[in-house]
C-alpha positions as YAML, in Angstrom:
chain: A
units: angstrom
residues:
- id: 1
  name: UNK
  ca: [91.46, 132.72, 58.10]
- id: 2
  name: UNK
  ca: [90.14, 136.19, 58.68]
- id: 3
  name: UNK
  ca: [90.87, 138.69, 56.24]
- id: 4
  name: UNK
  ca: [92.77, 141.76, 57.98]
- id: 5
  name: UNK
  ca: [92.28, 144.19, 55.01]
- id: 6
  name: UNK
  ca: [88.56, 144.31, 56.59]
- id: 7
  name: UNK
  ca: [87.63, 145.67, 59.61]
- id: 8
  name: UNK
  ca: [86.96, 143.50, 62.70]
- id: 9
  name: UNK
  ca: [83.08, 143.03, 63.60]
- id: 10
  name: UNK
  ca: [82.58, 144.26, 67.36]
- id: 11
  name: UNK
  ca: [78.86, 143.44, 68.13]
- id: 12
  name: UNK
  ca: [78.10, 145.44, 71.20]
- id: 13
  name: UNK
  ca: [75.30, 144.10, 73.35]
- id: 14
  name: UNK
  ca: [73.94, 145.52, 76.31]
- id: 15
  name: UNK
  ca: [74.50, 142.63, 78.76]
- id: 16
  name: UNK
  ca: [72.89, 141.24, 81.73]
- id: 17
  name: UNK
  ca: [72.68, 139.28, 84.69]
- id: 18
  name: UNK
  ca: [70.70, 136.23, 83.08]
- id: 19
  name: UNK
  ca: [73.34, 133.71, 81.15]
- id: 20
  name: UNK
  ca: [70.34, 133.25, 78.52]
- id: 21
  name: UNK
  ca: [71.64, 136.49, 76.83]
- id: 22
  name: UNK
  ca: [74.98, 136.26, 76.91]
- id: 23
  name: UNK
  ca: [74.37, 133.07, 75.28]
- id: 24
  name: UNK
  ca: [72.24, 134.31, 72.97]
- id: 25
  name: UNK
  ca: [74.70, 136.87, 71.68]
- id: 26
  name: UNK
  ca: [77.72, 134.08, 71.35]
- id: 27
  name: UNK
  ca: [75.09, 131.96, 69.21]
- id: 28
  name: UNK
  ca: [74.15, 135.36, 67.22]
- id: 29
  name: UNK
  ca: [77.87, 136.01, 66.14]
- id: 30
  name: UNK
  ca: [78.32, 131.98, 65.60]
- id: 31
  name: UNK
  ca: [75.56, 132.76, 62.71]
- id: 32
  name: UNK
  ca: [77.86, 135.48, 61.13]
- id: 33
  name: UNK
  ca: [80.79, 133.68, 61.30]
- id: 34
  name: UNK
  ca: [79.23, 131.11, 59.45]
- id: 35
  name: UNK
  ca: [78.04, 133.59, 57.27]
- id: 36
  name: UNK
  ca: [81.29, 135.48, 56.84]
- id: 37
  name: UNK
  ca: [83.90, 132.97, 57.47]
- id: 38
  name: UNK
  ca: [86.51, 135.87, 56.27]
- id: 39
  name: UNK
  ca: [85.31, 138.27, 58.79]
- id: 40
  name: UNK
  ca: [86.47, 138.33, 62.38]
- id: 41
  name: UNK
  ca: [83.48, 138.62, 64.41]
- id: 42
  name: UNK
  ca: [83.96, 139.66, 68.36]
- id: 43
  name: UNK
  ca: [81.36, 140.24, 70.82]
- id: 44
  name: UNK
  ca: [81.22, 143.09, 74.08]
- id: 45
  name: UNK
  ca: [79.13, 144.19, 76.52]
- id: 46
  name: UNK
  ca: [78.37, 147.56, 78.14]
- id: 47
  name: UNK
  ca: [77.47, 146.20, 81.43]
- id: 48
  name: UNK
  ca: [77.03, 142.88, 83.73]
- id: 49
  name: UNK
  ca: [79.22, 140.19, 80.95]
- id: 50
  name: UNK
  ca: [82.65, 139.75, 80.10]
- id: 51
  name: UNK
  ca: [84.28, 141.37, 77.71]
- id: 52
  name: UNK
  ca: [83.81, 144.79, 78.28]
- id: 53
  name: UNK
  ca: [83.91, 147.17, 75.45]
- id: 54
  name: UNK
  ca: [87.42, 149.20, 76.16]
- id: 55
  name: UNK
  ca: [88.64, 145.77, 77.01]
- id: 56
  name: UNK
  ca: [88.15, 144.33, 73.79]
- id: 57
  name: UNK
  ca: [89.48, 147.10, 71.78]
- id: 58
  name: UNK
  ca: [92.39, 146.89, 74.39]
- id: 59
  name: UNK
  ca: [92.80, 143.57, 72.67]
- id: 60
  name: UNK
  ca: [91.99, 143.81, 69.55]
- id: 61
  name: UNK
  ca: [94.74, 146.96, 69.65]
- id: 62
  name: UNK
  ca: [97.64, 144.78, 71.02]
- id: 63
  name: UNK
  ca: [96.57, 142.12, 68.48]
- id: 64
  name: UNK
  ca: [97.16, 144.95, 65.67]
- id: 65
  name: UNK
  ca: [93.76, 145.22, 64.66]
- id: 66
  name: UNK
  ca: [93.86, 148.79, 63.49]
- id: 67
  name: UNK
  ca: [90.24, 148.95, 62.38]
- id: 68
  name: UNK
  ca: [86.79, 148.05, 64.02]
- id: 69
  name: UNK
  ca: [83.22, 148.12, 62.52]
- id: 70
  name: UNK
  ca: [81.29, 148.87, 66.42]
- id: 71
  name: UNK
  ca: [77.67, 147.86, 65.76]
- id: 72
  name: UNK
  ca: [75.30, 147.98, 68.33]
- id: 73
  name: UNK
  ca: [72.95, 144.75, 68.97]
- id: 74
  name: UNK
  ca: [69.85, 147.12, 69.20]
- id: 75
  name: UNK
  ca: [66.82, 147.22, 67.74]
- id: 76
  name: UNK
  ca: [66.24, 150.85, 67.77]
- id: 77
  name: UNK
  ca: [67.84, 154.67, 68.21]
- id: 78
  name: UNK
  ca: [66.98, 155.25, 72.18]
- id: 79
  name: UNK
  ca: [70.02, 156.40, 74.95]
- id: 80
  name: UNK
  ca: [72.08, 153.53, 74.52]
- id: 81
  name: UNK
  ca: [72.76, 153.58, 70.66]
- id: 82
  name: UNK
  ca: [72.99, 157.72, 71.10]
- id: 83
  name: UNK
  ca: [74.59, 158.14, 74.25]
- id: 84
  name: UNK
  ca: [75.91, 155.09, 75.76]
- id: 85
  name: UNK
  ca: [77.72, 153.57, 72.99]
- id: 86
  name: UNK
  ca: [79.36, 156.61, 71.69]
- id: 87
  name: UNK
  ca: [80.88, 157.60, 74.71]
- id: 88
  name: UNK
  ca: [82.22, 154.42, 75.34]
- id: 89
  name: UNK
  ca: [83.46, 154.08, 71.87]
- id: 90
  name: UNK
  ca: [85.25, 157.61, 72.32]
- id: 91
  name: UNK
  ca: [86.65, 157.15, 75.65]
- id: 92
  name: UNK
  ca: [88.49, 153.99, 74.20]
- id: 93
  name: UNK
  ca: [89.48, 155.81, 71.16]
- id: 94
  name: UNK
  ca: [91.06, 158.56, 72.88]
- id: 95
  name: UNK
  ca: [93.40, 156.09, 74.52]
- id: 96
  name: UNK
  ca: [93.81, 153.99, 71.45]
- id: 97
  name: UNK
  ca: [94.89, 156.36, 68.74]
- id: 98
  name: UNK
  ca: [96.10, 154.44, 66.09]
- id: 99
  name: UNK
  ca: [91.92, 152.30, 66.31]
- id: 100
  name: UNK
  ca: [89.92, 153.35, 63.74]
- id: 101
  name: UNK
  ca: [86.70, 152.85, 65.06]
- id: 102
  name: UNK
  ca: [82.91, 153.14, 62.81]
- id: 103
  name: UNK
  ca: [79.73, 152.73, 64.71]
- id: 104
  name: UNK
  ca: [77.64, 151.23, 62.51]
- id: 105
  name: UNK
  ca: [73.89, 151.73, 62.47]
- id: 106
  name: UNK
  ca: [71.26, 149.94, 65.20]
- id: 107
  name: UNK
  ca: [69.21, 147.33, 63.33]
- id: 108
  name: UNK
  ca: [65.96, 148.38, 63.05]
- id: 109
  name: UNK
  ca: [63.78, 149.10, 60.96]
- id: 110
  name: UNK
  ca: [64.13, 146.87, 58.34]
- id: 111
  name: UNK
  ca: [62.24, 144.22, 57.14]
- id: 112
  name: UNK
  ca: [64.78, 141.41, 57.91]
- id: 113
  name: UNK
  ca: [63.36, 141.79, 61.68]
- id: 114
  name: UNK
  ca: [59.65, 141.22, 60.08]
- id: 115
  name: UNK
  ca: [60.85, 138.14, 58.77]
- id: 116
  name: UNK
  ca: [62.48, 137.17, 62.11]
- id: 117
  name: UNK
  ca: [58.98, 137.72, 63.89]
- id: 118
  name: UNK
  ca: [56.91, 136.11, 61.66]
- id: 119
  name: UNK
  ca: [59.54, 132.91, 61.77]
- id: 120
  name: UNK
  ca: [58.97, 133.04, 65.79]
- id: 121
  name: UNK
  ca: [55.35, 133.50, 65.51]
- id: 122
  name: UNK
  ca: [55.05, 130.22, 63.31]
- id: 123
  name: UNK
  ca: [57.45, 128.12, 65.04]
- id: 124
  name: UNK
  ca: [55.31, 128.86, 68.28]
- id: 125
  name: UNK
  ca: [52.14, 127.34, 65.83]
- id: 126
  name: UNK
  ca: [50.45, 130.18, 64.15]
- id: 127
  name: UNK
  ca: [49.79, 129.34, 60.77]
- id: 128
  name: UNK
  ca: [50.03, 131.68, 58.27]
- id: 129
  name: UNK
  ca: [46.20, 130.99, 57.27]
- id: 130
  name: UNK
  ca: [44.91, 132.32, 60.58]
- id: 131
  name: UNK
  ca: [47.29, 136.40, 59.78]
- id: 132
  name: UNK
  ca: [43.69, 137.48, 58.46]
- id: 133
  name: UNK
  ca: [41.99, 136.53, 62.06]
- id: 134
  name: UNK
  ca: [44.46, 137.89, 64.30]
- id: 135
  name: UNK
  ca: [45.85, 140.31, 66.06]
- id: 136
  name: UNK
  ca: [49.38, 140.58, 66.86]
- id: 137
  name: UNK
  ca: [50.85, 142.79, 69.91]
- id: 138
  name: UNK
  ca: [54.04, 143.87, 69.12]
- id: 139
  name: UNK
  ca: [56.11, 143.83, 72.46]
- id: 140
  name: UNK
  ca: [59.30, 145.85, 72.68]
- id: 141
  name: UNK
  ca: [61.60, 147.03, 75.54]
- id: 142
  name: UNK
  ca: [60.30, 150.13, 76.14]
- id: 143
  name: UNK
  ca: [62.16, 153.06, 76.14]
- id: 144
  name: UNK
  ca: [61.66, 157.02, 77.58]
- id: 145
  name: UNK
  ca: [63.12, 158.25, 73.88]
- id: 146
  name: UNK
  ca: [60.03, 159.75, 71.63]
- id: 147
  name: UNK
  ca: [61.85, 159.01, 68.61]
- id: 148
  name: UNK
  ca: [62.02, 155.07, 69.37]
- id: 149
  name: UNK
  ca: [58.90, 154.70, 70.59]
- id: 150
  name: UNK
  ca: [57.37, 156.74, 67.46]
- id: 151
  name: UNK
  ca: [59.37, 154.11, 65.22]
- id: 152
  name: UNK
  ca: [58.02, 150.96, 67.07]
- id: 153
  name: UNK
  ca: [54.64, 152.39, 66.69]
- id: 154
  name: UNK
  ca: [55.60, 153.10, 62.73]
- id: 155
  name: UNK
  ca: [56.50, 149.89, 62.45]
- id: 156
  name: UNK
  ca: [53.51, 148.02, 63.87]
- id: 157
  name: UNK
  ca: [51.43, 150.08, 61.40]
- id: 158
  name: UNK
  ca: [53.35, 148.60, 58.38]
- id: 159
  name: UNK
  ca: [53.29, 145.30, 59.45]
- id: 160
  name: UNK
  ca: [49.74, 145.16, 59.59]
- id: 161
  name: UNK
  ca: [49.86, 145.77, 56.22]
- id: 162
  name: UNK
  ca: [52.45, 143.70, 54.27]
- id: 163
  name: UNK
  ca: [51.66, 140.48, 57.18]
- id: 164
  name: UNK
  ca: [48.07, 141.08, 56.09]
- id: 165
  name: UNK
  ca: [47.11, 140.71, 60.20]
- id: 166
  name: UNK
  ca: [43.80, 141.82, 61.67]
- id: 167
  name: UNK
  ca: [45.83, 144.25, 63.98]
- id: 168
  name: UNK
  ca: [49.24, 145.04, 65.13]
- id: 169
  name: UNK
  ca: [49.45, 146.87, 68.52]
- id: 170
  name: UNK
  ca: [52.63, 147.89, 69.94]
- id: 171
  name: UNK
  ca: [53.44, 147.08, 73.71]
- id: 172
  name: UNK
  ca: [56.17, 148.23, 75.99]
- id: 173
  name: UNK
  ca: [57.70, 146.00, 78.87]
- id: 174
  name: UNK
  ca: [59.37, 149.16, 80.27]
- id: 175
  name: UNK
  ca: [59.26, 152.91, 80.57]
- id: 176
  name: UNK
  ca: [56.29, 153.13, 78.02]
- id: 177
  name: UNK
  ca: [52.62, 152.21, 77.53]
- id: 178
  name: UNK
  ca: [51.09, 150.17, 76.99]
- id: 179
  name: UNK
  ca: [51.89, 147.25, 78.93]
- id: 180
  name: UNK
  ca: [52.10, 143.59, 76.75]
- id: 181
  name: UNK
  ca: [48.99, 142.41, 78.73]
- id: 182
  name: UNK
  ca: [46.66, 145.65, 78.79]
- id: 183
  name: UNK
  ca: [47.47, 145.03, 74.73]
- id: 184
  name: UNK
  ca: [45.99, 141.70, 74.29]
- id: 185
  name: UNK
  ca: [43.05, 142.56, 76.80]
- id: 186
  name: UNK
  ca: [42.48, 145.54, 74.12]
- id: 187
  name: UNK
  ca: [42.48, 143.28, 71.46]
- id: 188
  name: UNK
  ca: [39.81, 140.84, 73.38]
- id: 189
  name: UNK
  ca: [37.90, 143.63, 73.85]
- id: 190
  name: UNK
  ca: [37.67, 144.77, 70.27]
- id: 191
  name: UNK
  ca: [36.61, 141.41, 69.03]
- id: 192
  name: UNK
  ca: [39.95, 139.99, 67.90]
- id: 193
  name: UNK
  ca: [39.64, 136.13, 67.58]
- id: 194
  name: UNK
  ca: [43.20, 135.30, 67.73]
- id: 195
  name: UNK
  ca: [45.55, 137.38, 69.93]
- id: 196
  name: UNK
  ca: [49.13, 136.58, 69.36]
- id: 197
  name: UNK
  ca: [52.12, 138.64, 71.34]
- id: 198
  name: UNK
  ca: [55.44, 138.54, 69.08]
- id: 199
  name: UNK
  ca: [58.46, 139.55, 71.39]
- id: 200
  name: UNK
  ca: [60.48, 142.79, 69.41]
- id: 201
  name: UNK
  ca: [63.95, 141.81, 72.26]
- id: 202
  name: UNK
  ca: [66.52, 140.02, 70.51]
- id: 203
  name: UNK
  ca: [68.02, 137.69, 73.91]
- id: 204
  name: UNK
  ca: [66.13, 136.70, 76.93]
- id: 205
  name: UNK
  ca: [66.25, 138.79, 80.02]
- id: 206
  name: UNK
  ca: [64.20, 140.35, 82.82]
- id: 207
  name: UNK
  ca: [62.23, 142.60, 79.86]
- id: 208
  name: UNK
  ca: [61.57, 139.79, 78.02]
- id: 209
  name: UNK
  ca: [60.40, 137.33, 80.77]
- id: 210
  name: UNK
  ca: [58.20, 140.38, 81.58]
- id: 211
  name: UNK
  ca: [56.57, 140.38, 77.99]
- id: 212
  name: UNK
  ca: [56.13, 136.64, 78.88]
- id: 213
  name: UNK
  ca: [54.12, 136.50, 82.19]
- id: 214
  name: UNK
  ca: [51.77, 139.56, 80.76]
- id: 215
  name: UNK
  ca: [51.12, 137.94, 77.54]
- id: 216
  name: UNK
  ca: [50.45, 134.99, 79.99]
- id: 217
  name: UNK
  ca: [48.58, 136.56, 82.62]
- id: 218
  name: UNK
  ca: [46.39, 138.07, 79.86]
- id: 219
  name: UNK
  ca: [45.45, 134.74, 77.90]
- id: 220
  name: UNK
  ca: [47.54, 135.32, 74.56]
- id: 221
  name: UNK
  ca: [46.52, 132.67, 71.98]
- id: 222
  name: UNK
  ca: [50.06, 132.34, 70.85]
- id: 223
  name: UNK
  ca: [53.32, 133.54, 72.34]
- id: 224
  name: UNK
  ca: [56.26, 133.61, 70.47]
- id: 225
  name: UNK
  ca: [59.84, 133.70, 71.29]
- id: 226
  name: UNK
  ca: [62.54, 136.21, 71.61]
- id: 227
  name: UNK
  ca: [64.04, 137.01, 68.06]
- id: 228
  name: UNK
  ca: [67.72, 135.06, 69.45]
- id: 229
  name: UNK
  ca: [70.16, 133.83, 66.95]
- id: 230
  name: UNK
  ca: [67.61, 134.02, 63.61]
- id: 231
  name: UNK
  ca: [69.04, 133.62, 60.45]
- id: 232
  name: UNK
  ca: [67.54, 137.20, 59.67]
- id: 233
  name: UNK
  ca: [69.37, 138.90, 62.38]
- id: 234
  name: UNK
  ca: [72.61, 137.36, 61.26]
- id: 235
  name: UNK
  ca: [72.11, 138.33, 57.82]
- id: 236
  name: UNK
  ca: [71.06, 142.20, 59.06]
- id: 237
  name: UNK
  ca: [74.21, 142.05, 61.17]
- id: 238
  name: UNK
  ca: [76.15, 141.20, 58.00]
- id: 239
  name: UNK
  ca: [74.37, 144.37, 56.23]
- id: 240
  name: UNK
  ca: [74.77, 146.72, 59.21]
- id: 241
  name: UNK
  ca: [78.56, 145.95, 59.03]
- id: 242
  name: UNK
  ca: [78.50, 146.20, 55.06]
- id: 243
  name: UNK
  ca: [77.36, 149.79, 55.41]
- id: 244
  name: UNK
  ca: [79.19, 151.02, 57.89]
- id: 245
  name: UNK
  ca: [82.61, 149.52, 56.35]
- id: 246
  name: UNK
  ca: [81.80, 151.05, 53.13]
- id: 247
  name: UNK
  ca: [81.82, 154.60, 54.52]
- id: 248
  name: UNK
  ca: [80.71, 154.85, 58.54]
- id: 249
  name: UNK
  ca: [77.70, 156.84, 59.49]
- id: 250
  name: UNK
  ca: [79.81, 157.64, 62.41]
- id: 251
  name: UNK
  ca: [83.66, 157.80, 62.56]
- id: 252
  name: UNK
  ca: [84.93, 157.95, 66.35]
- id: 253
  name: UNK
  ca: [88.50, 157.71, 65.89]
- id: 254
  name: UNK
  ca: [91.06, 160.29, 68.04]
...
């Protein structure tokens, strides 16, 4: 029974053509159900998957849902979280007056997504014996935004240091450089024994698979999987929506 003196969960997710990520979103919000039985927990799309965003608030309006937590199912600030989301979230506002819509914050940083790439990096066999002997490339999206990419590369730099790891290198499947494989060639050619390419995507996709065949091309030791439905990423979902309930960094109601 969901509790409707809290706001509904909309997880917005970019969407695409492959069914892997739609998927992967459906088993993502399955986790925070199961996490927050009380909570109702819906999931949109800005492009390519079923339901759209205005056409879930539509719904969730006629339902009586007078309240939504929007939180985008990114891992950093680039044009979607800034741009894209916002002005969809307006648009359908504008229409919608009596919505109350908050858009919570994207996911990363935070050290829950650490967790969630370490997990993937030891279910694909590294063992946490070998951190001191290898170097990881950290493979994200990509993205043309300065800020994001100065975060990713933030990032890397700290998790060299709490996962204790030779060397943590980030890589860019789009937009940015460098590419996953020109990253794990680097790595060879410093002397790394152990090259290992941790995927920063949450659901599969044509990014992704292109993370894949350049960590493969390039001879990766270890390849790990795309973040998915981790327990982490449920429980930072859960967090995002906690903050954002308890006062909204960004209010876009009409």
């Amino acid at each position: 029974m969901h509790d409707a003196t809290r706001p509904a969960l909309v997880v917005i997710a970019h969407g695409s053509r492959d069914p892997r990520h739609a998927a992967t979103v459906a088993a993502l919000c399955a986790r925070v159900r199961a996490l927050r039985p009380a909570l109702r927990v819906e999931a949109a799309h800005l492009d390519f998957n079923a339901p759209s965003v205005p056409h879930l608030l539509e719904r969730l309006h006629a339902e009586g849902v007078r309240d939504v937590v929007a939180l985008p199912l990114l891992i950093g600030r680039a044009f979607h979280a800034k741009s894209d989301i916002p002005s969809v979230l307006h648009e359908s506002t504008s229409r919608l007056p009596r919505l109350r819509v908050r858009q919570a914050d994207v996911l990363g940083p935070h050290p829950l997504l650490v967790g969630a790439l370490e997990r993937r990096l030891h279910e694909a066999g590294l063992r946490p014996a070998m951190n001191r002997s290898t170097g990881v490339v950290l493979a994200s999206a990509g993205s043309s935004d300065a800020e994001a990419i100065a975060v990713i590369a933030q990032t890397a730099r700290e998790w060299r240091r709490t996962g204790r790891w030779c060397a943590v290198r980030p890589a860019f499947a789009s937009a940015s450089l460098p590419r996953t494989e020109d990253a794990v060639r680097g790595l060879r050619a410093d002397g790394v024994r152990h090259v290992a390419v941790a995927p920063y995507v949450i659901a599969p996709g044509r990014l992704p698979d292109r993370i894949r065949s350049g960590a493969l091309e390039a001879g990766a030791d270890v390849l790990a999987p795309v973040l998915g439905a981790a327990p982490e990423l449920a429980e930072l979902l859960a967090l995002r929506y906690d903050e954002a309930a308890a006062h909204g960094p960004l209010a876009l109601s009409a």
